[in-house]
N, C-alpha and C positions, 0 to 999 in steps of 0.2 A: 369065630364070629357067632353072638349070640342070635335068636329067634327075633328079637327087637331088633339089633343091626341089621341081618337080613331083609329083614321089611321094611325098615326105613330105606335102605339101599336101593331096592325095589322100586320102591314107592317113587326117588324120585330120579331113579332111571325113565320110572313113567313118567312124569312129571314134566323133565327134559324134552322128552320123543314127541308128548302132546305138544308143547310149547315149539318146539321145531315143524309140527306136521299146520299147527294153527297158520304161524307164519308165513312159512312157504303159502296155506291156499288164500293167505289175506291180502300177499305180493302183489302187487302190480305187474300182470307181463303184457306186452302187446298182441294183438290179434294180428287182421293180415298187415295192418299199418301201427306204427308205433302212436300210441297217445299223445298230445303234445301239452304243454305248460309254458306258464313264463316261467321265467327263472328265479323271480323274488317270490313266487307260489310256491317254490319246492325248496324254501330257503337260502339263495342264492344273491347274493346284490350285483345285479345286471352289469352296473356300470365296471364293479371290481371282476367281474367275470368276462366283460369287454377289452379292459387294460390288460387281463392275461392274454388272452385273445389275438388283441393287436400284436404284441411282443412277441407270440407266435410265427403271426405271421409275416411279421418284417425279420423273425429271424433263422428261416428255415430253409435257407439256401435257395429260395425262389419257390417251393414246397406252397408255402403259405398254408390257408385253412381252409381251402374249394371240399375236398374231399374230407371233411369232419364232420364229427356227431356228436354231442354231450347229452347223456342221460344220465337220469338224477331222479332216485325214488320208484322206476318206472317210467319214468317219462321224458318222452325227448327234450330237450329246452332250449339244444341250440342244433342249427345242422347248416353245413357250408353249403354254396349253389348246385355243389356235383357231388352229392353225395351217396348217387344214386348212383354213381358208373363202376362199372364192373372190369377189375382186372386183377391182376395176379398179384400175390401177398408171400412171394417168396419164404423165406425160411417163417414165416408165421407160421405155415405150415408144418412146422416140427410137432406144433402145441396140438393139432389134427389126428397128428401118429400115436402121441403119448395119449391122446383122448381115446382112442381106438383100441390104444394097452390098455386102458384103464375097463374097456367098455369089455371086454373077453376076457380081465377077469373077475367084475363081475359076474361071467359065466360059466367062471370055473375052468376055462379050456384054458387060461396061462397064468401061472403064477409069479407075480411084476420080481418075486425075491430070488427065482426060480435060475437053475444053472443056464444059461443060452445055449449049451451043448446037447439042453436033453431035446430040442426042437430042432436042431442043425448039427445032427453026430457029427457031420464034415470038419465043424469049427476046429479041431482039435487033429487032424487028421497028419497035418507038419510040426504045428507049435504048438506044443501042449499045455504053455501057459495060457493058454486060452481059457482052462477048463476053468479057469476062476472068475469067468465073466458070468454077470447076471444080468438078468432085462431090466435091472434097475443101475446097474454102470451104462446100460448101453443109452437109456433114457436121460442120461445127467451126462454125459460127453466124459465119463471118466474110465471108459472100458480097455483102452489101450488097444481098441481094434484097428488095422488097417485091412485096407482090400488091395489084390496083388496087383492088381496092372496098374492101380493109380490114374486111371484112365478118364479123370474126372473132368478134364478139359473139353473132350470131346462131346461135353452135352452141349457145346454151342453147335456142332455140325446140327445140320436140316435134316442129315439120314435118320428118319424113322427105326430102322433096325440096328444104325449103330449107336445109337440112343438104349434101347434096350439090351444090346452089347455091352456096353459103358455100366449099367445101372447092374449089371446080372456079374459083371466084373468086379464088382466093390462087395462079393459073396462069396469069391475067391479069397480067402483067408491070406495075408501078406504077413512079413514078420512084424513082431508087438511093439507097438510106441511106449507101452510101458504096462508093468502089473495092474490090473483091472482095481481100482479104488484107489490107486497112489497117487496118481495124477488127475488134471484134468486138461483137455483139448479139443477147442471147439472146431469141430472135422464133423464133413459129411458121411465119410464111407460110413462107422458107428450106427447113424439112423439109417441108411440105406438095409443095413443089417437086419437092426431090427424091423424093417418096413417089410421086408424079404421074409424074414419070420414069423410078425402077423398075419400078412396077407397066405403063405403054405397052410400055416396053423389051421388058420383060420377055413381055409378053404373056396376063401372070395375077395375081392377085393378092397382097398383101405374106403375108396369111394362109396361102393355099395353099403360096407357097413356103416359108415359115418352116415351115409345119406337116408339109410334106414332107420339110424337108433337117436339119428341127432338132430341132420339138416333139416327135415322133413317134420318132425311132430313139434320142433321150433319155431317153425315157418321162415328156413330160409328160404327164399324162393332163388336165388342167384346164388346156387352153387356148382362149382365143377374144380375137378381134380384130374390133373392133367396127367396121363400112363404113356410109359414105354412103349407097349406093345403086350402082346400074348404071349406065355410060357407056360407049355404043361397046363393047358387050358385055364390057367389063371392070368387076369390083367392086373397088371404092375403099375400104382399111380406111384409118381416121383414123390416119396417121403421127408424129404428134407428141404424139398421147394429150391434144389439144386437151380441156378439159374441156366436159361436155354432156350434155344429158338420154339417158344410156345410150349417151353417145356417145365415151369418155371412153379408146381405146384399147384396148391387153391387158387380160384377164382372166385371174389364175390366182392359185395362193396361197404362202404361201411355202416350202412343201416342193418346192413343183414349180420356183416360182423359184428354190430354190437349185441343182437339175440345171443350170438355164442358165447359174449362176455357177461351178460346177465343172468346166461344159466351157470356160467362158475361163480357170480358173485351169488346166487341163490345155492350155491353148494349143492348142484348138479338136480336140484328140483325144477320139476317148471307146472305150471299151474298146480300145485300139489300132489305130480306125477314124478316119481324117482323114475330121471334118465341115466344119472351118474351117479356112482356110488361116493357117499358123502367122503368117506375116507378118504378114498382115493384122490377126492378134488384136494381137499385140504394137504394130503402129503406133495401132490402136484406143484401146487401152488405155493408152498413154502419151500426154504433153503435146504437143500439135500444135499451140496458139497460143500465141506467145508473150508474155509477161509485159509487152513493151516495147509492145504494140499498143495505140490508144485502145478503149475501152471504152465503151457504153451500157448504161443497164438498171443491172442487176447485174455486179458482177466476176468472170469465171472466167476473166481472160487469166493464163497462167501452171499452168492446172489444169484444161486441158480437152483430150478425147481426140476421138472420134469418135462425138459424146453422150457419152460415158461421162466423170463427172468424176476428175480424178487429184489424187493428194496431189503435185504437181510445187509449185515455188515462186515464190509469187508476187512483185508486182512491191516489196515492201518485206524480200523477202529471206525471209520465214519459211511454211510449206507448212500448208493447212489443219487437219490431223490432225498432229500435230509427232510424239504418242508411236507411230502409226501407221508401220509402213514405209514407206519412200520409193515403194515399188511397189504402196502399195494404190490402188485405184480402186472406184467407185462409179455405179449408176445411181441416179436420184433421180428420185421424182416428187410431186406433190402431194397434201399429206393424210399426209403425212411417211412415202411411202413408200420404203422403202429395199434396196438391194443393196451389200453390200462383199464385194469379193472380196479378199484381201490373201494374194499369191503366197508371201510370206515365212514367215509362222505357216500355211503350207498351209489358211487357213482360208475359208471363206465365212458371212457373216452376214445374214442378212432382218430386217427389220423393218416389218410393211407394217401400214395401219390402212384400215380403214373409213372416218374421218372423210373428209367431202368439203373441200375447201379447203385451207386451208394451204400458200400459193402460201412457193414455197422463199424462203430468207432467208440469201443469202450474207454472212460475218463475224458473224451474230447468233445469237442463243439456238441455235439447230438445231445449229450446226458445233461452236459450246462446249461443249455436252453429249457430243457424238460423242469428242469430244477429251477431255473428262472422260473415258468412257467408257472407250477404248482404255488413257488412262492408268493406269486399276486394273487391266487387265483385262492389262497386259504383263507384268508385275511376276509373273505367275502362269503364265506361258507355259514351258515348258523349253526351251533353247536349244540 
């Protein structure tokens, strides 16, 4: 490369970084309360964003749209009567753990490509196929990890100590569902693992650091992350949003949840302050297993991030949310709780319920309505 390519190169690396630092401080984020707008202000046509709306909520298993929020540009523009209540977001909380991976190594303390054995020598101590797993199988459900007792039922008991029993048993290495990257299988013990390896690494707990590096200079004001117990003077929050008598994960509600989805669609800036490292969101948030993988369980090969589910395409060619941007992504947890963040219509959507249960249901009623949904709701977007 000559002295002119160099510098041009240069130049508009600068060029880039400036236009990205511009941005982010030109963003709209909200203070202690979110801004609000109509919704034909932020380009929206009210009535076509009412008919998606409605269709919602006549078809959400009784769900409806109490607990939603739609922000658009910065600004709130629509928000249901209870969108202020605060309860638990079960397996959302996956997208919390992989935030937490992502926030330690921007700190250098863990490498997301990194063997899992050089942070849990144990891992490999019976089944030595272990030694192929990394923190990035273990963040994408393709690590082939189990944990020995399988003891995973037991996080409905009330016992306080057999709760963190249960949680410190899924760290007990069991034999391999499969070589680490061949498959994929959406299973709890895997995040338990890694949540168990953050939180030693790290040396404090998932809550602490999220609540320090995230919740807090966001302004969530409604959060909590619901732990086992103490071990080896560390507290254990449930990483996978395992469900269980109050045991069940994050707690927050969806105005607050939508702060979290504005700082991944701002690509982990918030008022012009780097919280998250851009990389990281962007690998996060796009397809990390591919399509061509075996599958157990449920199908997300093809549409899955780092927890976080993506609109990528799956293995018969067509992507779950079709009217949806090719860039939207999604936390999802049960009891049909929702986050889409969609970079394209700068928009962020909550949808979170009360109801307990509702284990997710990939291809079925839940993803059809979303996709109804989107579909009313583009036609009314200004482009």
């Amino acid at each position: 490369m000559n002295v002119y390519s160099r510098f041009s190169l240069s130049f508009l690396l600068n060029v880039i970084a400036l236009v990205q630092t511009i941005a982010a401080e030109t963003a709209l984020f909200p203070g202690d309360d979110w801004q609000t707008a109509t919704p034909e202000s932020q380009g929206i046509n009210p009535q076509t964003m009412d008919n998606a709306l409605h269709y919602l909520a006549t078809n959400s298993s009784g769900v409806g749209t109490d607990e939603m929020v739609i922000i658009r540009n910065g600004y709130l523009i629509w928000q249901g009567s209870k969108a202020d209540q605060v309860h638990v977001l079960y397996s959302c909380t996956k997208t919390f753990t992989s935030t937490v991976l992502g926030l330690l190594a921007m700190d250098g303390i863990v490498d997301i490509d990194d063997y899992a054995v050089r942070y849990f020598p144990a891992l490999v101590d019976h089944y030595p196929d272990y030694a192929g797993i990394k923190l990035s199988h273990l963040a994408t459900m393709t690590s082939g990890y189990d944990g020995g007792m399988g003891a995973g039922w037991e996080f409905y008991s009330n016992d306080r100590a057999r709760h963190l029993e249960c949680v410190l048993s899924y760290t007990t290495p069991g034999p391999p569902l499969f070589l680490a990257g061949t498959s994929f299988k959406y299973h709890d013990p895997g995040v338990h693992l890694l949540g168990y390896i953050l939180t030693k690494t790290a040396g404090e707990s998932l809550e602490k650091i999220f609540r320090k590096r995230i919740a807090d200079p966001i302004g969530m004001k409604h959060f909590n992350w619901s732990d086992y117990g103490c071990k080896d003077g560390v507290i254990f929050n449930n990483p996978a949003g395992t469900p269980g008598e109050n045991q069940g994960g994050v707690y927050s509600n969806s105005l607050d949840l939508a702060r979290y989805g504005w700082l991944y669609l701002n690509k982990g800036n918030w008022k012009g302050i780097r919280i998250l490292d851009r990389v990281f969101v962007e690998r996060a948030t796009s397809t990390q297993v591919s399509a061509a993988v075996r599958t157990k369980y449920f199908d997300l090969t093809g549409r899955y991030g780092f927890y976080w589910w993506t609109n990528g395409v799956k293995a018969d060619g067509t992507r779950p949310w079709p009217s949806a941007p090719a860039k939207t992504f999604a936390a999802h947890g049960a009891g049909r709780n929702y986050l889409f963040v969609i970079p394209e219509w700068s928009m962020v959507i909550v949808r979170l319920s009360p109801t307990p249960g509702g284990q997710v249901q990939t291809g079925g009623m839940k993803e059809r309505v979303w996709e109804e949904f989107f579909s009313r709701l583009k036609d009314g977007i200004e482009k």
